[in-house]
C-alpha atoms as an extended CHARMM CRD file, in Angstrom:
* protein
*
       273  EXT
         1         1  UNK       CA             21.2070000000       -4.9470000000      -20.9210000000  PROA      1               0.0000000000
         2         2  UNK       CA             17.7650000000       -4.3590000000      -19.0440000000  PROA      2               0.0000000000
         3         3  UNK       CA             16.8200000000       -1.7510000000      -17.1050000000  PROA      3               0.0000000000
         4         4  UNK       CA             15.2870000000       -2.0020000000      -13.3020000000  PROA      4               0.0000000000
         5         5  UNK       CA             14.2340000000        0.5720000000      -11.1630000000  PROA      5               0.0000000000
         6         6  UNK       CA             15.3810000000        0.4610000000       -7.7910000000  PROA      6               0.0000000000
         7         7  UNK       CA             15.1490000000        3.0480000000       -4.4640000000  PROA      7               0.0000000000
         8         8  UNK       CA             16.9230000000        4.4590000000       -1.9730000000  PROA      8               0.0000000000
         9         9  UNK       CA             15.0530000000        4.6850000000        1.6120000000  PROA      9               0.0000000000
        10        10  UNK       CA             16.9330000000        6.8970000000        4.2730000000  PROA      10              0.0000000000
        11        11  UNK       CA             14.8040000000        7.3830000000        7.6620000000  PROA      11              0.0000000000
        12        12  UNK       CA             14.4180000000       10.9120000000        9.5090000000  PROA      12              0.0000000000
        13        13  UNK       CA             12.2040000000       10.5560000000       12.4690000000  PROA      13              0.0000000000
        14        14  UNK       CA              8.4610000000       10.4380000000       10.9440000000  PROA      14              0.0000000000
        15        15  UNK       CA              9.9580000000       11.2000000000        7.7460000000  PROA      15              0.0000000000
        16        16  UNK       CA             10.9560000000        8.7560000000        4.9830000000  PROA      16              0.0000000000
        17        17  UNK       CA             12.3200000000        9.5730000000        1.9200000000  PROA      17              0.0000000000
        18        18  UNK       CA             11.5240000000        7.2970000000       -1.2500000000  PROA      18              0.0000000000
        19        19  UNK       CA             13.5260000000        8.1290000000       -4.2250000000  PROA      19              0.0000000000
        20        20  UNK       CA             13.2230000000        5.9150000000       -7.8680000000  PROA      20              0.0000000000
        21        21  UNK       CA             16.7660000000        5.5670000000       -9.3970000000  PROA      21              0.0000000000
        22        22  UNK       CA             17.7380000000        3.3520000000      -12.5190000000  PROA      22              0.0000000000
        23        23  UNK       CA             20.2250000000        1.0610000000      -12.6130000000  PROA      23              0.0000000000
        24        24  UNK       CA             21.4830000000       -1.6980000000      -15.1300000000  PROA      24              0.0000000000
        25        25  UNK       CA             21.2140000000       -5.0450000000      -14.7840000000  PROA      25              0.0000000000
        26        26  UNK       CA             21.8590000000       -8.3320000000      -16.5040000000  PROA      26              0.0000000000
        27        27  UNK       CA             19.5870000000      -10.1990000000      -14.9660000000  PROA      27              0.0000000000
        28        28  UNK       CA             16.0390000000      -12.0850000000      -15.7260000000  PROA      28              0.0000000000
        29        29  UNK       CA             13.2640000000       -9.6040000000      -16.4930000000  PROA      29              0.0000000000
        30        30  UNK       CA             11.0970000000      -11.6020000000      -14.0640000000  PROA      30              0.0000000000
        31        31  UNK       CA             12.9440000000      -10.9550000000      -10.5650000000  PROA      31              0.0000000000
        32        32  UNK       CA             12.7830000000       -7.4190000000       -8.5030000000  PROA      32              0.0000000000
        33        33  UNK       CA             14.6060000000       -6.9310000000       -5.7270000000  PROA      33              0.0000000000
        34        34  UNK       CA             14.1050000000       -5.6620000000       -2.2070000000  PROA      34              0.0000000000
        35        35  UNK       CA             15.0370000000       -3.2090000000        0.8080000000  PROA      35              0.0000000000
        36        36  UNK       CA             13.6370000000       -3.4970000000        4.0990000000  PROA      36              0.0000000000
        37        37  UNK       CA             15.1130000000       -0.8910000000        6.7050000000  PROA      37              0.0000000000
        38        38  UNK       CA             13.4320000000       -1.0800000000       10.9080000000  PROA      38              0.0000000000
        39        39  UNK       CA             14.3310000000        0.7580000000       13.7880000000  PROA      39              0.0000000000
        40        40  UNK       CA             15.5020000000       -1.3860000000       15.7230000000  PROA      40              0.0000000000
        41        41  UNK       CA             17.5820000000       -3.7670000000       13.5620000000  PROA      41              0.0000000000
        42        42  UNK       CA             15.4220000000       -6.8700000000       12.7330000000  PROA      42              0.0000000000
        43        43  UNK       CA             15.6660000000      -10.4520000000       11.3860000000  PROA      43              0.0000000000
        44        44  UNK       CA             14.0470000000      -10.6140000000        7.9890000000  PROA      44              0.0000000000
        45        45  UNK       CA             11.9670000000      -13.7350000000        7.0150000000  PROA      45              0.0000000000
        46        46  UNK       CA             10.0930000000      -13.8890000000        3.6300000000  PROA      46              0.0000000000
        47        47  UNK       CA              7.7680000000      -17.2060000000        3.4160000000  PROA      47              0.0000000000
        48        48  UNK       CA              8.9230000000      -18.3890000000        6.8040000000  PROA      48              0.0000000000
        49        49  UNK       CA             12.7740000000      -18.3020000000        5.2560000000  PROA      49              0.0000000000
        50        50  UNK       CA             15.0940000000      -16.5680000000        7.1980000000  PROA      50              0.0000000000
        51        51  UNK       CA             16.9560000000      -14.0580000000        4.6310000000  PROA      51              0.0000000000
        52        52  UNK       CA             19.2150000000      -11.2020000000        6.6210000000  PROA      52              0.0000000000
        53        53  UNK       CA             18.9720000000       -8.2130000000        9.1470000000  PROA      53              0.0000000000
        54        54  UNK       CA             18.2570000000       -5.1200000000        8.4740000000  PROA      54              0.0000000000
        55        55  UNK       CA             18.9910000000       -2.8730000000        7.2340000000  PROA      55              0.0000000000
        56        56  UNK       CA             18.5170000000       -5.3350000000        4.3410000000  PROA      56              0.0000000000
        57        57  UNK       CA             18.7360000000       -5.0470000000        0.5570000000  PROA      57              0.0000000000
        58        58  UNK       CA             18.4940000000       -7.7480000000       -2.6140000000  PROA      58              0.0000000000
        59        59  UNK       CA             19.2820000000       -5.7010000000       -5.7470000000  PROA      59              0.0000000000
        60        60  UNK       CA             22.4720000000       -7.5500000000       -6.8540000000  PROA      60              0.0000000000
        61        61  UNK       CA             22.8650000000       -9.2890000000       -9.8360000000  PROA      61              0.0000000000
        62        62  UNK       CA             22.9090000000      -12.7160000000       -7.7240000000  PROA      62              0.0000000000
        63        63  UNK       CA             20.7060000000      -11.3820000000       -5.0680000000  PROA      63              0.0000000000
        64        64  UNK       CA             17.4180000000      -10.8840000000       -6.9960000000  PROA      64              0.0000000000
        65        65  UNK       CA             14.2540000000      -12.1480000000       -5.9700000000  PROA      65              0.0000000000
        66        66  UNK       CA             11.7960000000      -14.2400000000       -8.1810000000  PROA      66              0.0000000000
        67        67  UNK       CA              8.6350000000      -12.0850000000       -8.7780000000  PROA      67              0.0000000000
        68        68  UNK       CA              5.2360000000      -12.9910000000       -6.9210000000  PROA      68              0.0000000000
        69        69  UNK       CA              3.7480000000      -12.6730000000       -4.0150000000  PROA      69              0.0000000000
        70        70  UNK       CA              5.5650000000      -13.3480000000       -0.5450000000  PROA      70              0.0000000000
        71        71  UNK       CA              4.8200000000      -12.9930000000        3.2110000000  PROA      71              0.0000000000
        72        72  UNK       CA              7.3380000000      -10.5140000000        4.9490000000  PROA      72              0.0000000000
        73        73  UNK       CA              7.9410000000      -10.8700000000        8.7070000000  PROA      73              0.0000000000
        74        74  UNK       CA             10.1300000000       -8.6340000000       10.5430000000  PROA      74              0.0000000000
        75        75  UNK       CA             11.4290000000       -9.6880000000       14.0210000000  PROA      75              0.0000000000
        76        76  UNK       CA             12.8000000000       -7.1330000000       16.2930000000  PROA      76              0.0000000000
        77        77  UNK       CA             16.1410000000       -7.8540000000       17.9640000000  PROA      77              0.0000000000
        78        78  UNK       CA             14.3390000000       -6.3310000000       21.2080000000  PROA      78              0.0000000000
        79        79  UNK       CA             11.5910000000       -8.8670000000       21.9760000000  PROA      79              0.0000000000
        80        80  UNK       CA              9.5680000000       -5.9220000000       23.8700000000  PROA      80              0.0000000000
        81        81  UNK       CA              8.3450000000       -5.3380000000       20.3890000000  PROA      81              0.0000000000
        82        82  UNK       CA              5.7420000000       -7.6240000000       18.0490000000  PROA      82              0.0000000000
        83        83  UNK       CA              6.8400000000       -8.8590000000       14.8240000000  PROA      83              0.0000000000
        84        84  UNK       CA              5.6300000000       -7.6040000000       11.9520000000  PROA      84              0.0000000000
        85        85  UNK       CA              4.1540000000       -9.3070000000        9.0220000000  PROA      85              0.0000000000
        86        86  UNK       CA              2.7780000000       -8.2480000000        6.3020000000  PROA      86              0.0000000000
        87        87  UNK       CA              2.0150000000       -9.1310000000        2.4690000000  PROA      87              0.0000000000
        88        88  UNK       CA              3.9780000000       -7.8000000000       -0.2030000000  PROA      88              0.0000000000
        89        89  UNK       CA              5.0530000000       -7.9760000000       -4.0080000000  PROA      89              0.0000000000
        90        90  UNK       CA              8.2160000000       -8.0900000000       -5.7500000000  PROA      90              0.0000000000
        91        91  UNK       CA              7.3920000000       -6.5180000000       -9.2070000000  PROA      91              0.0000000000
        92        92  UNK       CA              9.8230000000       -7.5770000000      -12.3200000000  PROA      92              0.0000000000
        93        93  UNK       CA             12.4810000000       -5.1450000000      -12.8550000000  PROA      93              0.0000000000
        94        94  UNK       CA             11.4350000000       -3.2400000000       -9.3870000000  PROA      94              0.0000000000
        95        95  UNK       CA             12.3450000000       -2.9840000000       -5.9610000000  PROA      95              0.0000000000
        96        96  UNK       CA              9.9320000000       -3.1250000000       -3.2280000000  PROA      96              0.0000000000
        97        97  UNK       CA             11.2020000000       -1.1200000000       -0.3540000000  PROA      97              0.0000000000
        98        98  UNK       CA              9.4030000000       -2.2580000000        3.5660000000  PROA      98              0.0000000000
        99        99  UNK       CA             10.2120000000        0.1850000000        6.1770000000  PROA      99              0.0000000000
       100       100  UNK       CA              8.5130000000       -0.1880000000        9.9400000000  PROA      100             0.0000000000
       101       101  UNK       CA              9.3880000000        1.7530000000       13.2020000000  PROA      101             0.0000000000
       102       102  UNK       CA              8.6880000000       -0.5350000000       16.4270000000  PROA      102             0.0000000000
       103       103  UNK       CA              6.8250000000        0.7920000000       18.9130000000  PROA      103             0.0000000000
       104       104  UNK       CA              4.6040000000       -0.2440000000       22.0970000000  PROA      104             0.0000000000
       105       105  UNK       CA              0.4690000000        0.1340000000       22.2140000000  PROA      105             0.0000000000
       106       106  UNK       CA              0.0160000000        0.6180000000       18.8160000000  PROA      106             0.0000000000
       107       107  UNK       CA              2.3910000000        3.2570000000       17.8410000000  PROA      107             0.0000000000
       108       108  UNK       CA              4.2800000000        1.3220000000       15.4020000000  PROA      108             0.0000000000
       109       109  UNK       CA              4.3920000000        2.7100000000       11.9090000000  PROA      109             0.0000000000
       110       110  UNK       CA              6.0040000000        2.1610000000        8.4570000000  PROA      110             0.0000000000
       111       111  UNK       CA              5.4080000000        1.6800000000        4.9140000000  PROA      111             0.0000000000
       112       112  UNK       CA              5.6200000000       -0.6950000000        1.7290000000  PROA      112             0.0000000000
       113       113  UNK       CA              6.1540000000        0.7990000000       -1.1880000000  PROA      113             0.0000000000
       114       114  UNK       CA              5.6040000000       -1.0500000000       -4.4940000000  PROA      114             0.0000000000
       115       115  UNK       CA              6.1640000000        0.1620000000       -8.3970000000  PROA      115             0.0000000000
       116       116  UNK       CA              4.0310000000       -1.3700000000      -10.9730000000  PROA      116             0.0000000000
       117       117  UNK       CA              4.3570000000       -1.4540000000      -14.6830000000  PROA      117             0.0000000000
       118       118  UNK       CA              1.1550000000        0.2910000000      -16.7880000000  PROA      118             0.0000000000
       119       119  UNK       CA             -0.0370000000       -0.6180000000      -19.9130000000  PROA      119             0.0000000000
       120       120  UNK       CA              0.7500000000        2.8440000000      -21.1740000000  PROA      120             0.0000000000
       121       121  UNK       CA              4.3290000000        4.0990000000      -21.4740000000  PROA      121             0.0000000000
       122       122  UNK       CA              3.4920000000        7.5740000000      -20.3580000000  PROA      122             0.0000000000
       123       123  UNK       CA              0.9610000000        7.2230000000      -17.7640000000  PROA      123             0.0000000000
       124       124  UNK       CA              1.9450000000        7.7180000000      -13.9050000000  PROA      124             0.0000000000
       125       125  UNK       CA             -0.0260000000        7.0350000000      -10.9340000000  PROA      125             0.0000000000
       126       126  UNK       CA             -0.3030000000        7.1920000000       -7.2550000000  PROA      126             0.0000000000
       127       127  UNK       CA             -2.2710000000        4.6270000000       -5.2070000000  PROA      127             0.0000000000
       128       128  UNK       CA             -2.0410000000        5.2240000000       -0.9120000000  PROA      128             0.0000000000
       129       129  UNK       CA             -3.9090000000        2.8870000000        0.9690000000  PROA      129             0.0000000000
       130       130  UNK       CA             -3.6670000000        3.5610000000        5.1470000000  PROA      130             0.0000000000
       131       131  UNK       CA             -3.9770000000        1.8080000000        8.1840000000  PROA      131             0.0000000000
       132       132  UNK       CA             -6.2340000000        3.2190000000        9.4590000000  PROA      132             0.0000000000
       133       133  UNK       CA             -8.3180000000        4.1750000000        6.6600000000  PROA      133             0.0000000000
       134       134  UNK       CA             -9.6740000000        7.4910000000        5.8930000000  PROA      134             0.0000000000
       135       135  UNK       CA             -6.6580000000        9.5910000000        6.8800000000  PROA      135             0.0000000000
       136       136  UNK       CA             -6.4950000000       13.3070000000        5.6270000000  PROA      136             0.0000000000
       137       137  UNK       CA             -4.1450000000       13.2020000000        2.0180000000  PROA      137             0.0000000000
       138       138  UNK       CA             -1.8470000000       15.7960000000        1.3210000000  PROA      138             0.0000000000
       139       139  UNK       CA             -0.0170000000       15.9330000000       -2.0320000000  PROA      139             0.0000000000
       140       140  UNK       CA              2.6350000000       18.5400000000       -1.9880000000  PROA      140             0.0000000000
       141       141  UNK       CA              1.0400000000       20.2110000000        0.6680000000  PROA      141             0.0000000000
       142       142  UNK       CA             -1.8350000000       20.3560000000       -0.8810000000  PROA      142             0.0000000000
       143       143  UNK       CA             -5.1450000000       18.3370000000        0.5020000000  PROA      143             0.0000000000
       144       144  UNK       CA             -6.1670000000       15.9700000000       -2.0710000000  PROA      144             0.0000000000
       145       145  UNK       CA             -8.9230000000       13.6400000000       -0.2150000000  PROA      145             0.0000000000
       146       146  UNK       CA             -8.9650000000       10.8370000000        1.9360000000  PROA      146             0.0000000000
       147       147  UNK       CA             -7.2050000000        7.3010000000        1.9170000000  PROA      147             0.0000000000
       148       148  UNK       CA             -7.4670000000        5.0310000000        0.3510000000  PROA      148             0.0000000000
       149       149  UNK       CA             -7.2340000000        6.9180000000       -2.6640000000  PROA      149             0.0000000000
       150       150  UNK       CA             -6.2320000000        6.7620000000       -6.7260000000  PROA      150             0.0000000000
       151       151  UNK       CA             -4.6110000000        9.3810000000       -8.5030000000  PROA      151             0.0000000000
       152       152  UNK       CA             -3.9240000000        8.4550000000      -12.4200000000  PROA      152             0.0000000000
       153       153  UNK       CA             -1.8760000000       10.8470000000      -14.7500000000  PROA      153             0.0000000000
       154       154  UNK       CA              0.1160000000       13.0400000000      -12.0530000000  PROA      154             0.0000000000
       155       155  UNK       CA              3.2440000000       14.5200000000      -13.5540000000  PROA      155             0.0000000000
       156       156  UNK       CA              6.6440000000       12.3430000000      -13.4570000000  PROA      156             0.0000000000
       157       157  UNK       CA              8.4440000000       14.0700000000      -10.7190000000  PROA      157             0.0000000000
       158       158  UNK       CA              9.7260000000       14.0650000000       -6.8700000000  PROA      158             0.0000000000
       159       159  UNK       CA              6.5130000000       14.6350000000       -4.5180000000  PROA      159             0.0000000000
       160       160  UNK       CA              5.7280000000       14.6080000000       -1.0090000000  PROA      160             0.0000000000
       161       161  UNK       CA              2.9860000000       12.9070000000        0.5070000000  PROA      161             0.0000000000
       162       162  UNK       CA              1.6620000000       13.3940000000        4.3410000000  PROA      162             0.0000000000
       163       163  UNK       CA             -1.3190000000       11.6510000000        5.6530000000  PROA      163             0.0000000000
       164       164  UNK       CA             -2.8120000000       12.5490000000        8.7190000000  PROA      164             0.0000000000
       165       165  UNK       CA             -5.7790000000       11.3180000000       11.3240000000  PROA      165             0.0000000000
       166       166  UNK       CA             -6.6840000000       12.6410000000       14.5540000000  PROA      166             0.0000000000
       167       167  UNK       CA             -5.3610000000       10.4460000000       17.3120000000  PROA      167             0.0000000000
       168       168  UNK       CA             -2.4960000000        9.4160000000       14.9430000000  PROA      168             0.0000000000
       169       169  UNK       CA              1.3060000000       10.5490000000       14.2520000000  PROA      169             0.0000000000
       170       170  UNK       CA              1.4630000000       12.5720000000       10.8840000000  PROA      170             0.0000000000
       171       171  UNK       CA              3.4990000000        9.8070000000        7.9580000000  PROA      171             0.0000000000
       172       172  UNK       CA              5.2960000000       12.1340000000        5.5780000000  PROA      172             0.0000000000
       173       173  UNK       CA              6.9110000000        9.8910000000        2.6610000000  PROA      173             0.0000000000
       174       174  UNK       CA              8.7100000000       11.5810000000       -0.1190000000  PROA      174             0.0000000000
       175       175  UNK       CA              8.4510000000       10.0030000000       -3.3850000000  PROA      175             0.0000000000
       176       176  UNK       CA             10.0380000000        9.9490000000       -7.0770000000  PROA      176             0.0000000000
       177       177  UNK       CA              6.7080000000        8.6680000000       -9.4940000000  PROA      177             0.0000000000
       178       178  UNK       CA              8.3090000000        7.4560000000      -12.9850000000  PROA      178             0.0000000000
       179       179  UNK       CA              6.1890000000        7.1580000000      -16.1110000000  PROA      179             0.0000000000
       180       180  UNK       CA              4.8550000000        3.9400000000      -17.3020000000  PROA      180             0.0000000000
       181       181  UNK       CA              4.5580000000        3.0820000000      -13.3480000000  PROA      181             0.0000000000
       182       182  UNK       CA              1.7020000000        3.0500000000      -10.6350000000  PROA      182             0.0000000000
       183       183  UNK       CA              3.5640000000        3.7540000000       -7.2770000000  PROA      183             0.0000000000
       184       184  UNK       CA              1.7120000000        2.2700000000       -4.3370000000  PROA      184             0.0000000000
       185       185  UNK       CA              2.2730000000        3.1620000000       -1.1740000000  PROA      185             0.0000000000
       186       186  UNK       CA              0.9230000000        1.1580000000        1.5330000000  PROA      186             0.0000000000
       187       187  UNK       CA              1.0320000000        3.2090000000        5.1240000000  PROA      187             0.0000000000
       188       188  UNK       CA              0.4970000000        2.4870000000        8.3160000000  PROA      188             0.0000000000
       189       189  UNK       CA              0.1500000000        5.1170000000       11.0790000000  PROA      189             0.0000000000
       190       190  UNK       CA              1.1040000000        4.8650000000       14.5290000000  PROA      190             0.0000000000
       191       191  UNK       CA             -0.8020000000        5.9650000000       17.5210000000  PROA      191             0.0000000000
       192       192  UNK       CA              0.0740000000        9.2870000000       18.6390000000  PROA      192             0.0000000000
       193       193  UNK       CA              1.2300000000        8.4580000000       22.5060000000  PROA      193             0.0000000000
       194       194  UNK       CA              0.4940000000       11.6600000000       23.8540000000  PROA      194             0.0000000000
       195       195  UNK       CA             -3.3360000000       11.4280000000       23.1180000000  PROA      195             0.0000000000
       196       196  UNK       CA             -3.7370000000        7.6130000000       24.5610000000  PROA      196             0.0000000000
       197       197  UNK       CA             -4.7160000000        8.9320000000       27.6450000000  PROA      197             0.0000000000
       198       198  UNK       CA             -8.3200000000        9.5870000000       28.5580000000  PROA      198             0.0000000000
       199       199  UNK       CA             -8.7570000000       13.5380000000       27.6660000000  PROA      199             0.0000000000
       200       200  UNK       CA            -12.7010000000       13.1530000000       29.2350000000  PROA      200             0.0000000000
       201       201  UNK       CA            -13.9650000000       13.8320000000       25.7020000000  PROA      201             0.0000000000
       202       202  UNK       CA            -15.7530000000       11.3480000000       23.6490000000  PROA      202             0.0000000000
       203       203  UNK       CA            -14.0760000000        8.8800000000       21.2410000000  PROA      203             0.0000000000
       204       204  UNK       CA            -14.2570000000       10.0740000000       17.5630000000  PROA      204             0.0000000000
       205       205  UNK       CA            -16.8800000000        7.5830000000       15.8160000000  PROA      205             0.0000000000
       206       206  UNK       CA            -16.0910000000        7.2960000000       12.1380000000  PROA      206             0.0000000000
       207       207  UNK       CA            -18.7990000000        5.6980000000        9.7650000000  PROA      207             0.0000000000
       208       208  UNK       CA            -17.7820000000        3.2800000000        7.1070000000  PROA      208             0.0000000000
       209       209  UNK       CA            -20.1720000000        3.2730000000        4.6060000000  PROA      209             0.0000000000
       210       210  UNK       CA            -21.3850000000       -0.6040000000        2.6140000000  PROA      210             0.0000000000
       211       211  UNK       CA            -22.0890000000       -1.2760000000       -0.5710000000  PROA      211             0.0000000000
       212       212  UNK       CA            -25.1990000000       -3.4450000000       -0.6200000000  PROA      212             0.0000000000
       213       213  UNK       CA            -25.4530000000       -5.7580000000       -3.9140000000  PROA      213             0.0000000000
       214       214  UNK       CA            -28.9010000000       -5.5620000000       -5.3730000000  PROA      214             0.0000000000
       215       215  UNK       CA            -30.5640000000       -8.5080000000       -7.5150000000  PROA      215             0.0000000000
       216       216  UNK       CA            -28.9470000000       -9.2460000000      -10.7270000000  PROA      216             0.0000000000
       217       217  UNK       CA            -30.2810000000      -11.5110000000      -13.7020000000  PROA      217             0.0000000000
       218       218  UNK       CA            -27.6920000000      -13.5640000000      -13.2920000000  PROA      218             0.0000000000
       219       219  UNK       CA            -28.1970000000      -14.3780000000       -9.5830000000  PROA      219             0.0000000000
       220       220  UNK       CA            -24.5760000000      -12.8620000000       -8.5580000000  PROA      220             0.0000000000
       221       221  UNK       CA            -22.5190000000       -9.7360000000       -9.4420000000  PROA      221             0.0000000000
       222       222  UNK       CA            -19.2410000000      -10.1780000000      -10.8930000000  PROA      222             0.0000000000
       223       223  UNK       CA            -16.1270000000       -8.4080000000       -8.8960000000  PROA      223             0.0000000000
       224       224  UNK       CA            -13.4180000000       -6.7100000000      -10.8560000000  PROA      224             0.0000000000
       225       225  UNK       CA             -9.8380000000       -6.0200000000      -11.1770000000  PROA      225             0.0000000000
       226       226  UNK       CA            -10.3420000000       -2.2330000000      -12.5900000000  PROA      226             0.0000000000
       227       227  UNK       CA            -13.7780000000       -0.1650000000      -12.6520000000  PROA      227             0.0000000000
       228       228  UNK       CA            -14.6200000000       -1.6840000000      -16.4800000000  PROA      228             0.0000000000
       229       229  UNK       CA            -16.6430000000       -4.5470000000      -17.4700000000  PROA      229             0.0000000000
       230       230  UNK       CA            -13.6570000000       -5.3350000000      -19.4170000000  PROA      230             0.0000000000
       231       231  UNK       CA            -11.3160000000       -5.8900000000      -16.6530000000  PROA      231             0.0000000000
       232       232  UNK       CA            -10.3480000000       -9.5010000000      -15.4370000000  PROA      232             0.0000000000
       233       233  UNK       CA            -12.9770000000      -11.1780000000      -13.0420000000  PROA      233             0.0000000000
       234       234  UNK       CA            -11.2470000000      -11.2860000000       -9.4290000000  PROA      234             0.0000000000
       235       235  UNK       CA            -14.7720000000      -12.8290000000       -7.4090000000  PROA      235             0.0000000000
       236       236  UNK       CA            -18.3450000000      -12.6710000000       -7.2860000000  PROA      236             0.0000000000
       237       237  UNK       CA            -20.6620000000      -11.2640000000       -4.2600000000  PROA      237             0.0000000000
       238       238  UNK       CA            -24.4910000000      -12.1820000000       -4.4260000000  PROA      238             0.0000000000
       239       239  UNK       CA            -27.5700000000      -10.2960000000       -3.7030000000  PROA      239             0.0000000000
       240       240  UNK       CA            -28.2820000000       -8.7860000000       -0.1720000000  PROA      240             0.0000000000
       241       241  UNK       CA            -24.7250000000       -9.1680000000        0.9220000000  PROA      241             0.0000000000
       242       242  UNK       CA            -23.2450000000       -5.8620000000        2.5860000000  PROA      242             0.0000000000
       243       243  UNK       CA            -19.6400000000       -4.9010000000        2.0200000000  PROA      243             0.0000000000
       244       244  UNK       CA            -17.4720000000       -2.1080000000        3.1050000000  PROA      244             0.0000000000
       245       245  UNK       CA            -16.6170000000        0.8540000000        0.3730000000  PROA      245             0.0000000000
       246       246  UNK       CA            -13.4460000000        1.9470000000       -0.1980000000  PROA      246             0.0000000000
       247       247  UNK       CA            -13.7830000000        3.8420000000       -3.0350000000  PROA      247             0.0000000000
       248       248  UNK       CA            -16.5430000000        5.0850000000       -5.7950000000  PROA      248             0.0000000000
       249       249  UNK       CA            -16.2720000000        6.7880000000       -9.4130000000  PROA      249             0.0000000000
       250       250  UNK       CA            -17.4750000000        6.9240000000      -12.8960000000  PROA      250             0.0000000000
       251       251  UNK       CA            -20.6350000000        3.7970000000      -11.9560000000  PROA      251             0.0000000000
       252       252  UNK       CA            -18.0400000000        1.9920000000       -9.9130000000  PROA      252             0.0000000000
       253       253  UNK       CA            -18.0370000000        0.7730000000       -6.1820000000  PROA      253             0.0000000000
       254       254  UNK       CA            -14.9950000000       -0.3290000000       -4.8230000000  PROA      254             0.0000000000
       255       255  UNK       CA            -14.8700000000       -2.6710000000       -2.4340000000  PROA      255             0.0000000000
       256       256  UNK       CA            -13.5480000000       -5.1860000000        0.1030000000  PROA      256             0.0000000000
       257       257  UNK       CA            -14.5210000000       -8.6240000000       -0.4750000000  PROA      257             0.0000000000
       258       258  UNK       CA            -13.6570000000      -12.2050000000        0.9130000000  PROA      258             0.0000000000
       259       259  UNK       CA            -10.0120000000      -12.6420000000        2.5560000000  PROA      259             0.0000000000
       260       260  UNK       CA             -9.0500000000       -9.0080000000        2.5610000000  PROA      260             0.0000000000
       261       261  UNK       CA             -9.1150000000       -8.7460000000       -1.4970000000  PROA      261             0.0000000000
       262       262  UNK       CA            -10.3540000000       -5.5130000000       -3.0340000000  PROA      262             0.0000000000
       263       263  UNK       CA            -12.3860000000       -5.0270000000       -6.4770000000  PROA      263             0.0000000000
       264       264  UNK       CA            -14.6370000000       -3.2730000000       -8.4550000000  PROA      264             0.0000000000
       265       265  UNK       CA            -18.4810000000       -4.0610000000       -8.7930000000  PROA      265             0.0000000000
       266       266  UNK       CA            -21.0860000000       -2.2000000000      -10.8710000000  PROA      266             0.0000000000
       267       267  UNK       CA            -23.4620000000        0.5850000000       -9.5040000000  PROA      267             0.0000000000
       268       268  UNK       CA            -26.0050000000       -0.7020000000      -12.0130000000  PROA      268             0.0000000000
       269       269  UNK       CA            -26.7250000000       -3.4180000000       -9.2950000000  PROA      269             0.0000000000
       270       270  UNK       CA            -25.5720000000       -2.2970000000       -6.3310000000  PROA      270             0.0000000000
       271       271  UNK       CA            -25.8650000000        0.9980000000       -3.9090000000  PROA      271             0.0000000000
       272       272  UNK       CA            -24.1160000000        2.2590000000       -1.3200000000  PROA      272             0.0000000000
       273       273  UNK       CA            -26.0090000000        1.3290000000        2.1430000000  PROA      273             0.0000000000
């Protein structure tokens, strides 16, 4: 009998709560399944295919989803609202759980959250990416950093995370992190309504800092998966191009390259701008 790990999503204003449960299965290793919850209900299409209303979940033995990559759209049953669509991945032996809260002038949120297998058994990690970027990270109430960010070998356990950026409604997600697994959790914040209004004070200008690729004896710099020159090639950038950072450590930009992708690149040939 396998094994998959699946979640339960249950919706309390701002608050979502993510919990990892296990369940057995008897079922192909390579399908996941999926849960996508709105308020309001909405008709669920994944690669253009229409496949329910929410609230929505695939986790039964005949229900299961072929693992890969997929477009999600979410259409509102009240057509005051935009659709929402969005990239996601069903994982082997995981669920993928979309949640999204419609709203008018940008004060829709939600959240995808995604759990990947690691090569070690007993590693655990945490990856929360925002939209916006650079929102304030709490972990357990405690401030960790900014988003996007990476935390590797955090304990196997239930945690709360709460991101927050001025002008925006505070996301609080509860989460269960299992070992062997990254979690990611994908975030998007809503415009706080109260504060669209013109207060007379000046709009907050945040910097993004570049990475600018320097000359290389090989004419381009190699972009990849994880910050190791032993990680899998994902692209190349060339010398004198300029891209956004969203992350540095240990000799290692991260950053966003052609069609949205994100990678790694050396800091022996390039600096930040």
């Amino acid at each position: 009998m396998k094994r998959v790990f699946l979640a339960a999503l249950f919706i309390f204003a701002s608050i979502i709560i993510f919990t990892a449960a296990v369940f057995l299965l008897n079922r192909n290793s390579g399908e996941g399944g999926l849960q996508v919850t709105s308020q309001p209900k909405s008709r669920v299409y994944l690669n253009g295919k229409f496949i329910g209303e929410t609230p929505l979940s695939k986790h039964q033995p005949d229900e299961m989803i072929d693992a890969g990559e997929y477009k999600i759209r979410l259409v509102p049953q009240e057509e005051e609202f935009d659709p929402f669509e969005n990239k996601i991945t069903i994982n082997p032996k995981t669920l993928t759980v979309v949640d999204r809260t419609f709203n008018k002038d940008g004060a829709a949120s939600g959240s995808i959250i995604t759990l990947t297998r690691l090569p070690g058994k007993e590693a655990v990690e945490l990856e929360v990416i925002s939209f916006p970027d650079k929102a304030k990270f709490f972990l357990d109430n405690n401030a960790t950093g900014f988003s996007p960010l990476n935390l590797k070998n955090i304990s196997e356990s239930d945690h709360e995370i709460k991101l927050t950026r001025e002008g925006y409604q505070d996301k609080t997600v509860r989460i269960r992190t299992v070992k062997g697994f990254k979690l990611e959790a994908l975030v998007f914040l809503g415009i706080n309504p109260s504060l669209t209004e013109d207060s007379g004070e000046e709009d907050e200008i945040i910097e993004i800092s570049q990475v600018l690729i320097l000359q290389t004896p090989t004419g381009f710099l190699r972009v990849r998966e994880d910050a190791t020159v032993a990680s899998r090639e994902i692209g190349r950038v060339s010398p004198g191009e300029k891209y956004d950072l969203l992350e540095e450590g240990n000799g290692w930009f991260k950053i966003k390259f052609e069609d949205n992708e994100e990678g790694w690149v050396s800091a022996q040939y390039a600096r930040i701008d």
